[in-house]
Structures are given as C-alpha cells and as structure tokens.
PDB file with one MODEL, atoms N, CA, C and O in Angstrom:
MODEL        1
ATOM      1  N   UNK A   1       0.847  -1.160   0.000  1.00  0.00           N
ATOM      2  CA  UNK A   1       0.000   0.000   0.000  1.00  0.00           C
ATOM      3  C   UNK A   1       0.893   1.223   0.000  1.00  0.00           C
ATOM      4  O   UNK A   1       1.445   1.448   1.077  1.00  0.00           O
ATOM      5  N   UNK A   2       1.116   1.965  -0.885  1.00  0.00           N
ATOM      6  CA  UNK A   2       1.418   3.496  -1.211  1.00  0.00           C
ATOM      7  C   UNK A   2       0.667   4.724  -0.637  1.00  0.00           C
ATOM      8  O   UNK A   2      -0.538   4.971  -0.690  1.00  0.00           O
ATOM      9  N   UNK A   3       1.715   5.462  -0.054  1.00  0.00           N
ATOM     10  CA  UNK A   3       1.464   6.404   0.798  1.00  0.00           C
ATOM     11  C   UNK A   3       2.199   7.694   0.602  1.00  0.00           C
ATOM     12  O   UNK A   3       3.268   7.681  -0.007  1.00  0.00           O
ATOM     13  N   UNK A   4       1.673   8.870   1.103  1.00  0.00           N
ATOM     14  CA  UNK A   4       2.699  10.088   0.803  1.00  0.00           C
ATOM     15  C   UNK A   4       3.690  10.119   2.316  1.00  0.00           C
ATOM     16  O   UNK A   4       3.746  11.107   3.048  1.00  0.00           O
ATOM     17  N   UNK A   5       4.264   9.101   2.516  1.00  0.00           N
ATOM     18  CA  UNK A   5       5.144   8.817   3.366  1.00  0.00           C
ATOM     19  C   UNK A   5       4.715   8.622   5.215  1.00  0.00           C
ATOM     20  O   UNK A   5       3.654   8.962   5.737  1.00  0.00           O
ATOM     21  N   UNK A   6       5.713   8.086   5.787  1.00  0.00           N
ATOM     22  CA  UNK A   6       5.158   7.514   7.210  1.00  0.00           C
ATOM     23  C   UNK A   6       4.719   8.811   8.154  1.00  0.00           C
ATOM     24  O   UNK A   6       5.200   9.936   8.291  1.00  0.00           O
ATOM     25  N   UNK A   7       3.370   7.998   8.851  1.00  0.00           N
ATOM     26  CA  UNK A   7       3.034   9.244   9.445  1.00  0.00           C
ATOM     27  C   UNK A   7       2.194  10.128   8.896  1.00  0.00           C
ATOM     28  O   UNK A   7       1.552  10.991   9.496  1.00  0.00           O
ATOM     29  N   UNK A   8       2.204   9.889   7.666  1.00  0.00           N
ATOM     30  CA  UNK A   8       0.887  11.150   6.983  1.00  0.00           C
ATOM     31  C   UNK A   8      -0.470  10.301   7.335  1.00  0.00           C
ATOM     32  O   UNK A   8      -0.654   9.189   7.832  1.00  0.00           O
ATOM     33  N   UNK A   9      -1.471  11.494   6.774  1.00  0.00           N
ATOM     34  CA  UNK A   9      -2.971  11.177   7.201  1.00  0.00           C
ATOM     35  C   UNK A   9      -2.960   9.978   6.414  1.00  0.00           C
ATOM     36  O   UNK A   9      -3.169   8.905   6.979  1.00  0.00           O
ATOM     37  N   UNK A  10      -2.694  10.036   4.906  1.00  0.00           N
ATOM     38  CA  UNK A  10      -3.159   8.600   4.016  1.00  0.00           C
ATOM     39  C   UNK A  10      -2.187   7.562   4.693  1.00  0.00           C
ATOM     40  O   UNK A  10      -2.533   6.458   4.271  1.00  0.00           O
ATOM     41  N   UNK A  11      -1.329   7.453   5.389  1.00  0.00           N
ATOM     42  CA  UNK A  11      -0.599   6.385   6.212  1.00  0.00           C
ATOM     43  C   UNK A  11      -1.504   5.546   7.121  1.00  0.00           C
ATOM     44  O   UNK A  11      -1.726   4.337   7.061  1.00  0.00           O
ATOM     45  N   UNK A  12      -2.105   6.711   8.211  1.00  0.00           N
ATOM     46  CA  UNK A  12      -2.542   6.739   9.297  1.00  0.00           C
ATOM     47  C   UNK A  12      -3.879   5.726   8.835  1.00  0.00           C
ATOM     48  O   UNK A  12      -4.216   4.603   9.211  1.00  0.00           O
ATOM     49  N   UNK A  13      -4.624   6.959   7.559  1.00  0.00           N
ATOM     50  CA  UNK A  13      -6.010   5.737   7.216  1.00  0.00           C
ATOM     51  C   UNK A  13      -5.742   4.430   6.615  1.00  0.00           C
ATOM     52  O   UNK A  13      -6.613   3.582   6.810  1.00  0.00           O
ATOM     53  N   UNK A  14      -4.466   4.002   5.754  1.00  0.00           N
ATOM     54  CA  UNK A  14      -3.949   2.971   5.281  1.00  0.00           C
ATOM     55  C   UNK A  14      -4.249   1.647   6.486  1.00  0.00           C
ATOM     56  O   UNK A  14      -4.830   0.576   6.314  1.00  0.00           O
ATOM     57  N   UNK A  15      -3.492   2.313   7.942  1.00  0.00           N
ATOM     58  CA  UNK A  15      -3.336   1.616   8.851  1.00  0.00           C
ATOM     59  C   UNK A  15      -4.697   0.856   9.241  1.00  0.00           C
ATOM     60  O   UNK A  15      -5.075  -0.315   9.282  1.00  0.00           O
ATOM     61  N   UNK A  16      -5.207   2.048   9.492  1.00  0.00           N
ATOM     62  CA  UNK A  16      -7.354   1.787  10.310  1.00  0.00           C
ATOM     63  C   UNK A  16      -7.381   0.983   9.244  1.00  0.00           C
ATOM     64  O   UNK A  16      -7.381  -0.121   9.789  1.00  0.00           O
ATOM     65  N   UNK A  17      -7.416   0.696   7.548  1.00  0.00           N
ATOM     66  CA  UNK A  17      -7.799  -0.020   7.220  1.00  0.00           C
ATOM     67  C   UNK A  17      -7.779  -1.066   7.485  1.00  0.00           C
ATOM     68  O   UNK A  17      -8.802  -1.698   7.747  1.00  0.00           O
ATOM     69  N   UNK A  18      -6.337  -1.670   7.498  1.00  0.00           N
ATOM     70  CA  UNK A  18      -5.831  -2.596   7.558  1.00  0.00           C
ATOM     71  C   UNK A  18      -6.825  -2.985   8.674  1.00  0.00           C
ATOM     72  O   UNK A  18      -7.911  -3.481   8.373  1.00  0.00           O
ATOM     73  N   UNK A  19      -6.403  -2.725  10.205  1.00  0.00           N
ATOM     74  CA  UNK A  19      -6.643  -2.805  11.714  1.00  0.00           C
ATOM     75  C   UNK A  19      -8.076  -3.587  11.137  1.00  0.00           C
ATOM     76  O   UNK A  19      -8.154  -4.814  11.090  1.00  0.00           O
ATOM     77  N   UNK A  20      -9.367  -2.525  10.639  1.00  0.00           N
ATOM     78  CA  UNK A  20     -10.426  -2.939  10.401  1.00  0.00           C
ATOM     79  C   UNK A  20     -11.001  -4.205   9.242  1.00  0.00           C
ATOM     80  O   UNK A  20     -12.058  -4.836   9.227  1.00  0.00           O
ATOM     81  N   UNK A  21     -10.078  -4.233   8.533  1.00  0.00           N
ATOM     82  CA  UNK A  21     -10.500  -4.944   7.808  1.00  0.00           C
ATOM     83  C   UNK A  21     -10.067  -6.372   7.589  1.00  0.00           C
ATOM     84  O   UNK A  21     -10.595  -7.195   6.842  1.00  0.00           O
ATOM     85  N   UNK A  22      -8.749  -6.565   8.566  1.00  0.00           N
ATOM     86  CA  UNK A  22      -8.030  -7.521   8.871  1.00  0.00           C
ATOM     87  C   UNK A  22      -7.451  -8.156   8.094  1.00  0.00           C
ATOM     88  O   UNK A  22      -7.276  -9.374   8.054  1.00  0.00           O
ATOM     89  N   UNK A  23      -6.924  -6.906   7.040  1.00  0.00           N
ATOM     90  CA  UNK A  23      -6.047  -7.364   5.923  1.00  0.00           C
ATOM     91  C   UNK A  23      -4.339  -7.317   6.323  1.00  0.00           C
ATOM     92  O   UNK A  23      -3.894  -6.554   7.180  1.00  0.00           O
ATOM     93  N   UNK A  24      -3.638  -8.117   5.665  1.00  0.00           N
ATOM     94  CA  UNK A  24      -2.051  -7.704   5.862  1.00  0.00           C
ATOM     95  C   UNK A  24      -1.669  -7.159   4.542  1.00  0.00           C
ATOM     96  O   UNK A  24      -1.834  -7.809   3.510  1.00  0.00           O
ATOM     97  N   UNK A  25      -1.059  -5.738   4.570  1.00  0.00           N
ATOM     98  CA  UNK A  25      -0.779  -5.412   3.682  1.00  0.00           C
ATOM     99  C   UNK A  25       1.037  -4.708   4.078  1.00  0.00           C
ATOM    100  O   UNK A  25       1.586  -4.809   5.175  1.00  0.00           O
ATOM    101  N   UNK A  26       1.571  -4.105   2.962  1.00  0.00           N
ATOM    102  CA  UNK A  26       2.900  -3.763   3.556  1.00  0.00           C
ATOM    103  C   UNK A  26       2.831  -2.429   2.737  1.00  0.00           C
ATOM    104  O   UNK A  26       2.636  -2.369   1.523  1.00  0.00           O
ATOM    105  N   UNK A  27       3.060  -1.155   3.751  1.00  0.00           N
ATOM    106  CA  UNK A  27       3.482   0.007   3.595  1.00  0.00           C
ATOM    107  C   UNK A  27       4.126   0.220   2.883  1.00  0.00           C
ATOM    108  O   UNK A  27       4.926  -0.687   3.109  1.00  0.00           O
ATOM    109  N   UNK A  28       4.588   0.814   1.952  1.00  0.00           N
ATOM    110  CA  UNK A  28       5.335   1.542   1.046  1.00  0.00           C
ATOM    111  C   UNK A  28       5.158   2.781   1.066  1.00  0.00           C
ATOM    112  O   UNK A  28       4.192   3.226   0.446  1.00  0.00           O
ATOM    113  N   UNK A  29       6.174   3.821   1.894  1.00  0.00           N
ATOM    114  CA  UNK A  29       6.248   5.286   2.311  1.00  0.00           C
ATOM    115  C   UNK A  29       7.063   5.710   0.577  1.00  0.00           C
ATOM    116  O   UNK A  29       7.939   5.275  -0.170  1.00  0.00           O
ATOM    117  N   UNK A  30       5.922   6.980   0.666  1.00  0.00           N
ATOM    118  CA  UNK A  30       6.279   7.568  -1.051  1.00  0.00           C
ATOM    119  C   UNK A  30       6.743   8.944  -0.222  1.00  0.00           C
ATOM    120  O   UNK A  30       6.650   9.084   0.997  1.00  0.00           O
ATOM    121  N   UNK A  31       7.363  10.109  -1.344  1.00  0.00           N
ATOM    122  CA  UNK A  31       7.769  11.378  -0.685  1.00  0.00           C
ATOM    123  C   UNK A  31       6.215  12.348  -0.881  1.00  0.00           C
ATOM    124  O   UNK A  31       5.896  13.240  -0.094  1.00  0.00           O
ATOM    125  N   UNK A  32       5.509  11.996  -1.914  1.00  0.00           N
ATOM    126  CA  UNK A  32       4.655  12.690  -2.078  1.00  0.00           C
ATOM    127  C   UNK A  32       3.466  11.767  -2.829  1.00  0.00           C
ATOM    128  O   UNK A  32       3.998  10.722  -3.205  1.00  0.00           O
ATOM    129  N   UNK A  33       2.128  11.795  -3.154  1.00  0.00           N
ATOM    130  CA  UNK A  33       0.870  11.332  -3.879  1.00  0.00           C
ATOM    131  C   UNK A  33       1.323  10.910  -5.142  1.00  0.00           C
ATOM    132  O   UNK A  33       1.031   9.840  -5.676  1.00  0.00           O
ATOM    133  N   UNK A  34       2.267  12.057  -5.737  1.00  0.00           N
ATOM    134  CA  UNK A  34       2.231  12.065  -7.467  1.00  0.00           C
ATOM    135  C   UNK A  34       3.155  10.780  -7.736  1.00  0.00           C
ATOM    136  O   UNK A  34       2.791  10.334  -8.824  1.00  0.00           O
ATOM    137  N   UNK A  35       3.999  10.141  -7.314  1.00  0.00           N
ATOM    138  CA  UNK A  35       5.398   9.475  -7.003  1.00  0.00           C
ATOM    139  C   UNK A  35       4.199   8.346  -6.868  1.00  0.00           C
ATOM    140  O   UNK A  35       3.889   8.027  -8.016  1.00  0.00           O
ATOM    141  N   UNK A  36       3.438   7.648  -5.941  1.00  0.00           N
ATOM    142  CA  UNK A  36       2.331   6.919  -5.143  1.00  0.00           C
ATOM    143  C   UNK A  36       1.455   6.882  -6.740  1.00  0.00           C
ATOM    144  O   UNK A  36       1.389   5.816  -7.351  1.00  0.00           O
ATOM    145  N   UNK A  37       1.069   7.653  -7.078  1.00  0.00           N
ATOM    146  CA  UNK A  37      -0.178   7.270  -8.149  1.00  0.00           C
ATOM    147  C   UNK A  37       0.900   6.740  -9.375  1.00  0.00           C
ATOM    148  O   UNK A  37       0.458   5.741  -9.943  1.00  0.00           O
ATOM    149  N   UNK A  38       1.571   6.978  -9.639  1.00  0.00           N
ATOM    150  CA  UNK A  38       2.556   7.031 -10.924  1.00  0.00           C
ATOM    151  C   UNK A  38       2.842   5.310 -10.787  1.00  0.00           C
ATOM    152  O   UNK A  38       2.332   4.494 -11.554  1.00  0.00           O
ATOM    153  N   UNK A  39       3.638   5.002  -9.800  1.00  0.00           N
ATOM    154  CA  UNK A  39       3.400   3.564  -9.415  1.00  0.00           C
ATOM    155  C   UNK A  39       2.659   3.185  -9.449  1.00  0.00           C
ATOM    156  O   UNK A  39       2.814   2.396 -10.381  1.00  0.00           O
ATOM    157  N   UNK A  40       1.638   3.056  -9.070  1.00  0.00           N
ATOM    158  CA  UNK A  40       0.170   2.528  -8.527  1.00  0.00           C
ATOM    159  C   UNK A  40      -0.512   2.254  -9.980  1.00  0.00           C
ATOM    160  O   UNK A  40      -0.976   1.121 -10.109  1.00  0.00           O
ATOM    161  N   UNK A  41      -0.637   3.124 -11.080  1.00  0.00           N
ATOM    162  CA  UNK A  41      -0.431   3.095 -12.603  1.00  0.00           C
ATOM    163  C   UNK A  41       0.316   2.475 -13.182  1.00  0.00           C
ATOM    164  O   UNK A  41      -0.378   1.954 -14.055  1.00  0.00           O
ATOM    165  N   UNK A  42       1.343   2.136 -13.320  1.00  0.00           N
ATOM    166  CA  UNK A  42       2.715   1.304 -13.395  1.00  0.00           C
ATOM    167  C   UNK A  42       2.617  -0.071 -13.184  1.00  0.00           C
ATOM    168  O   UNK A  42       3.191  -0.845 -13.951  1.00  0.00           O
ATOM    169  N   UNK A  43       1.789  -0.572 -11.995  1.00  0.00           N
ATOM    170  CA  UNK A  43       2.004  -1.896 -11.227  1.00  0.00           C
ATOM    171  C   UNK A  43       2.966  -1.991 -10.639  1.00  0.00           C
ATOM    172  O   UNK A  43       3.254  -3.133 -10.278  1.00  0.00           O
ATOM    173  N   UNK A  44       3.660  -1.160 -10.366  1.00  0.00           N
ATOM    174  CA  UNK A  44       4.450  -1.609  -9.257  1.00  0.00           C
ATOM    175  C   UNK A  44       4.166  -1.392  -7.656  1.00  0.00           C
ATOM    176  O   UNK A  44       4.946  -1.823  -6.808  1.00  0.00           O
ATOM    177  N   UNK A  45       2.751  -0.550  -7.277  1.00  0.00           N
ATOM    178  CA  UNK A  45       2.209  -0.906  -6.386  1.00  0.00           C
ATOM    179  C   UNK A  45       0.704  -1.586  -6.708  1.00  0.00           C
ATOM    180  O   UNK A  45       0.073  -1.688  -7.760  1.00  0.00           O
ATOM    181  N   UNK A  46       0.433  -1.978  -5.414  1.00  0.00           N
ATOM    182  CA  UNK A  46      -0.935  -2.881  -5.870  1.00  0.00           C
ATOM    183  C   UNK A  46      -2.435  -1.473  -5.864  1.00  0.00           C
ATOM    184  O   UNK A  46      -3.379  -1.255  -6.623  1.00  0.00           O
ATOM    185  N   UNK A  47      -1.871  -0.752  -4.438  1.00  0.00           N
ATOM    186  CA  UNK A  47      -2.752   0.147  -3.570  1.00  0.00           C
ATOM    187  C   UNK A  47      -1.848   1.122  -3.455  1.00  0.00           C
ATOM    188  O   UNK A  47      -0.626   1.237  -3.551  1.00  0.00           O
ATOM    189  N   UNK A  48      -3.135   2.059  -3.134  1.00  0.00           N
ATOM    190  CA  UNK A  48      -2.512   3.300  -2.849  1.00  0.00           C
ATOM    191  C   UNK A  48      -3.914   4.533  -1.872  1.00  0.00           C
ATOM    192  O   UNK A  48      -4.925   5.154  -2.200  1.00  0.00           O
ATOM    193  N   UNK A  49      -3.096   4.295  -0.585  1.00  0.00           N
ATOM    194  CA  UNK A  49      -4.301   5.150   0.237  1.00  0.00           C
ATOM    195  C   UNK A  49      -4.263   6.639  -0.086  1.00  0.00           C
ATOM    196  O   UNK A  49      -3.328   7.207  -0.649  1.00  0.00           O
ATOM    197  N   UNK A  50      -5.325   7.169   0.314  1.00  0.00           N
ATOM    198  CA  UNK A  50      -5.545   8.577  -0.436  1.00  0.00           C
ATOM    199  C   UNK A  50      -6.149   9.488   1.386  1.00  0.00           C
ATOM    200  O   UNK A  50      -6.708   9.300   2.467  1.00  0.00           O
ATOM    201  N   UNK A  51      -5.497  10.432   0.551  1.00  0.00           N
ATOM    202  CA  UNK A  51      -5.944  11.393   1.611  1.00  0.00           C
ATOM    203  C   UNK A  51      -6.894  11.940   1.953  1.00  0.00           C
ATOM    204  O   UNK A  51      -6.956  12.463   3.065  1.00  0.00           O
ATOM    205  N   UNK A  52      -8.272  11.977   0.750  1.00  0.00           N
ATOM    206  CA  UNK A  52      -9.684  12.438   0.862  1.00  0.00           C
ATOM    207  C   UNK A  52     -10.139  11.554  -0.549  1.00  0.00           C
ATOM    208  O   UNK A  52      -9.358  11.155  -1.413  1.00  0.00           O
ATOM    209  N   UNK A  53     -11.716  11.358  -0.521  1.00  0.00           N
ATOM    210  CA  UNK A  53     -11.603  10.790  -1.254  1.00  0.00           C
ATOM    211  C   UNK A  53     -11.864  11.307  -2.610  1.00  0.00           C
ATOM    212  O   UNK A  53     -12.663  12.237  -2.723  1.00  0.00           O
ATOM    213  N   UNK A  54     -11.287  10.816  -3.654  1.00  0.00           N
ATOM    214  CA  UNK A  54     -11.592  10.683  -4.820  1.00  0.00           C
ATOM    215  C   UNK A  54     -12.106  10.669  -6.560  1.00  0.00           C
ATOM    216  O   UNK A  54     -11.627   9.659  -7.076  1.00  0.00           O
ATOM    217  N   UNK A  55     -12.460  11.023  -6.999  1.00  0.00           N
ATOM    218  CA  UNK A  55     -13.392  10.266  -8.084  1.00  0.00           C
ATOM    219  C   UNK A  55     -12.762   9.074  -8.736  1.00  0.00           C
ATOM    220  O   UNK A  55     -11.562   9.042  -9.008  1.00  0.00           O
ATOM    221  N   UNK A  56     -13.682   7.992  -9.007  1.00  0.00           N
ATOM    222  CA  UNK A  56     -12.793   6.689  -9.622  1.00  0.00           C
ATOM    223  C   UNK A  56     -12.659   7.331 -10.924  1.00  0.00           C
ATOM    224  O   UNK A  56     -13.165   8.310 -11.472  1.00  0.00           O
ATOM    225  N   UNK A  57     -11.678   6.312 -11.274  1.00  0.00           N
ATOM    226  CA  UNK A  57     -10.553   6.890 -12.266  1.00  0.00           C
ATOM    227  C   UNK A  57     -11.171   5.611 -13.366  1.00  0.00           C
ATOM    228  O   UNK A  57     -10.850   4.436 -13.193  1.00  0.00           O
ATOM    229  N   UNK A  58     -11.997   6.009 -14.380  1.00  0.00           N
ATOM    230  CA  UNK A  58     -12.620   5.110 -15.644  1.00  0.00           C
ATOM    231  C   UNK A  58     -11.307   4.384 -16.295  1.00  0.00           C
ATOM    232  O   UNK A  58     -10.490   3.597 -15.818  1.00  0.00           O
ATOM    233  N   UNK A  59     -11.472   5.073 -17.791  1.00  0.00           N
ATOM    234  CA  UNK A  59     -10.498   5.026 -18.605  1.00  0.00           C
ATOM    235  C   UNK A  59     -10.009   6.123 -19.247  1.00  0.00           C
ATOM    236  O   UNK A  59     -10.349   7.266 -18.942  1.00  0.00           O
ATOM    237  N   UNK A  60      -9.322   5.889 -20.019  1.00  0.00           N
ATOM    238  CA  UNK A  60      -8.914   7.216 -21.057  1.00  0.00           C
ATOM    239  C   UNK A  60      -7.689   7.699 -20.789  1.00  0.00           C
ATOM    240  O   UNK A  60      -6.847   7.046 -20.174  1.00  0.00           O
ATOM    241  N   UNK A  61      -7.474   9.057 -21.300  1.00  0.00           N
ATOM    242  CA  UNK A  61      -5.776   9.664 -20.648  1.00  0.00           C
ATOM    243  C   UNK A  61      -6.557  11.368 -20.045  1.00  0.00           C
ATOM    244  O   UNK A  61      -5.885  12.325 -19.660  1.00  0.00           O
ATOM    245  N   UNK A  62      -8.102  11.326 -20.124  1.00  0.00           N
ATOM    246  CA  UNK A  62      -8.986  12.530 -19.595  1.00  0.00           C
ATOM    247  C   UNK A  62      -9.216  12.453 -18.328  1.00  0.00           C
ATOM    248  O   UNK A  62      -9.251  13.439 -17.592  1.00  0.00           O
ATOM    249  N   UNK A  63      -9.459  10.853 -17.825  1.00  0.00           N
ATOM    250  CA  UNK A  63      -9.658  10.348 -16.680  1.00  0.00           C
ATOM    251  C   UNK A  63      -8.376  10.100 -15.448  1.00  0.00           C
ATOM    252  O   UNK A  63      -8.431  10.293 -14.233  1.00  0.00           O
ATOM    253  N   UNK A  64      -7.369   9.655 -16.212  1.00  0.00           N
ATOM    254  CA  UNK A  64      -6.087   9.531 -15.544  1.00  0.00           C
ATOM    255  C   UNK A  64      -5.690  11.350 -15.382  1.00  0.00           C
ATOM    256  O   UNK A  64      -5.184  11.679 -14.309  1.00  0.00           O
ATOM    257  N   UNK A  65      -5.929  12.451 -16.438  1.00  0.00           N
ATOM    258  CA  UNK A  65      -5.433  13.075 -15.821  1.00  0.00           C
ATOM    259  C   UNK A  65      -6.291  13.843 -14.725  1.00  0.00           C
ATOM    260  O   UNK A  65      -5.820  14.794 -14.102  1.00  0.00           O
ATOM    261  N   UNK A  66      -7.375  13.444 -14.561  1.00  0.00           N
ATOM    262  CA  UNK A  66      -8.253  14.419 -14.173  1.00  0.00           C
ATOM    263  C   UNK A  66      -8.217  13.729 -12.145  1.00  0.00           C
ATOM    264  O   UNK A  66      -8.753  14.359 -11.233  1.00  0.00           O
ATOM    265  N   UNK A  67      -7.672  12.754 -12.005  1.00  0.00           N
ATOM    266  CA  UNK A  67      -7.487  12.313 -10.932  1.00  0.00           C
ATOM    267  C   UNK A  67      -6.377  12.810 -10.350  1.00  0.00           C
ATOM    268  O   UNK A  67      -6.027  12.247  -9.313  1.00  0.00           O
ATOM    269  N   UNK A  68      -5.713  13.741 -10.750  1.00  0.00           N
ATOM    270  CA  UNK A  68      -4.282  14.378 -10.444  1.00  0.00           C
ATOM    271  C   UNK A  68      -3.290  14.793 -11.512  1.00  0.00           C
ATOM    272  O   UNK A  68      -2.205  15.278 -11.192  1.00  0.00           O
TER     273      UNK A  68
ENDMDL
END
C-alpha cells in the first residue's frame, strides 16, 4: 500500500484499514501522492491510500489526468 510517506494522514487511514479490515498489507512510504499514483499506474504498487476521497478513475488519458 502506497502512501505520501510515514506518518501522513493517508498512512494513518492505510493503517485503520488494515486494523479494520483484517487485511495484511505492507506500507510503502512515497515522498509525495504524485510518485504513489505514478506507481500505482505502473504496477508496481498494488494500492494506494488517499488522503480524501476521490473520483474513480474510468479510462482514457482525460480520466487519468483528471485524478491528479
């Protein structure tokens, strides 16, 4: 799970997830979101917690950019 590094809010909710949902997952501290989504796009992460939420991200290159 991708994060804008240890200790941030998307860390913190990464964690509650986990806690709540009784998943094992493994942290991966990013320096910032953009670094975190770029991977996360890539496959080289699976997840990536977010700091508020959202709009899901369809298809296209309108949709990818419009998520950040």
């Amino acid at each position: 799970m991708a994060s804008a590094g240890n200790g941030s809010a998307p860390h913190m909710a990464g964690e509650l997830f986990k806690m709540m949902a009784g998943v094992d997952l493994v942290h991966v501290p990013y320096r910032g979101q953009g670094q975190a989504l770029t991977d996360l796009l890539g496959g080289d992460v699976q997840a990536r917690s977010l700091p508020r939420p959202e709009p899901p991200i369809t298809s296209g290159p309108e949709s990818c950019a419009r998520s950040r």
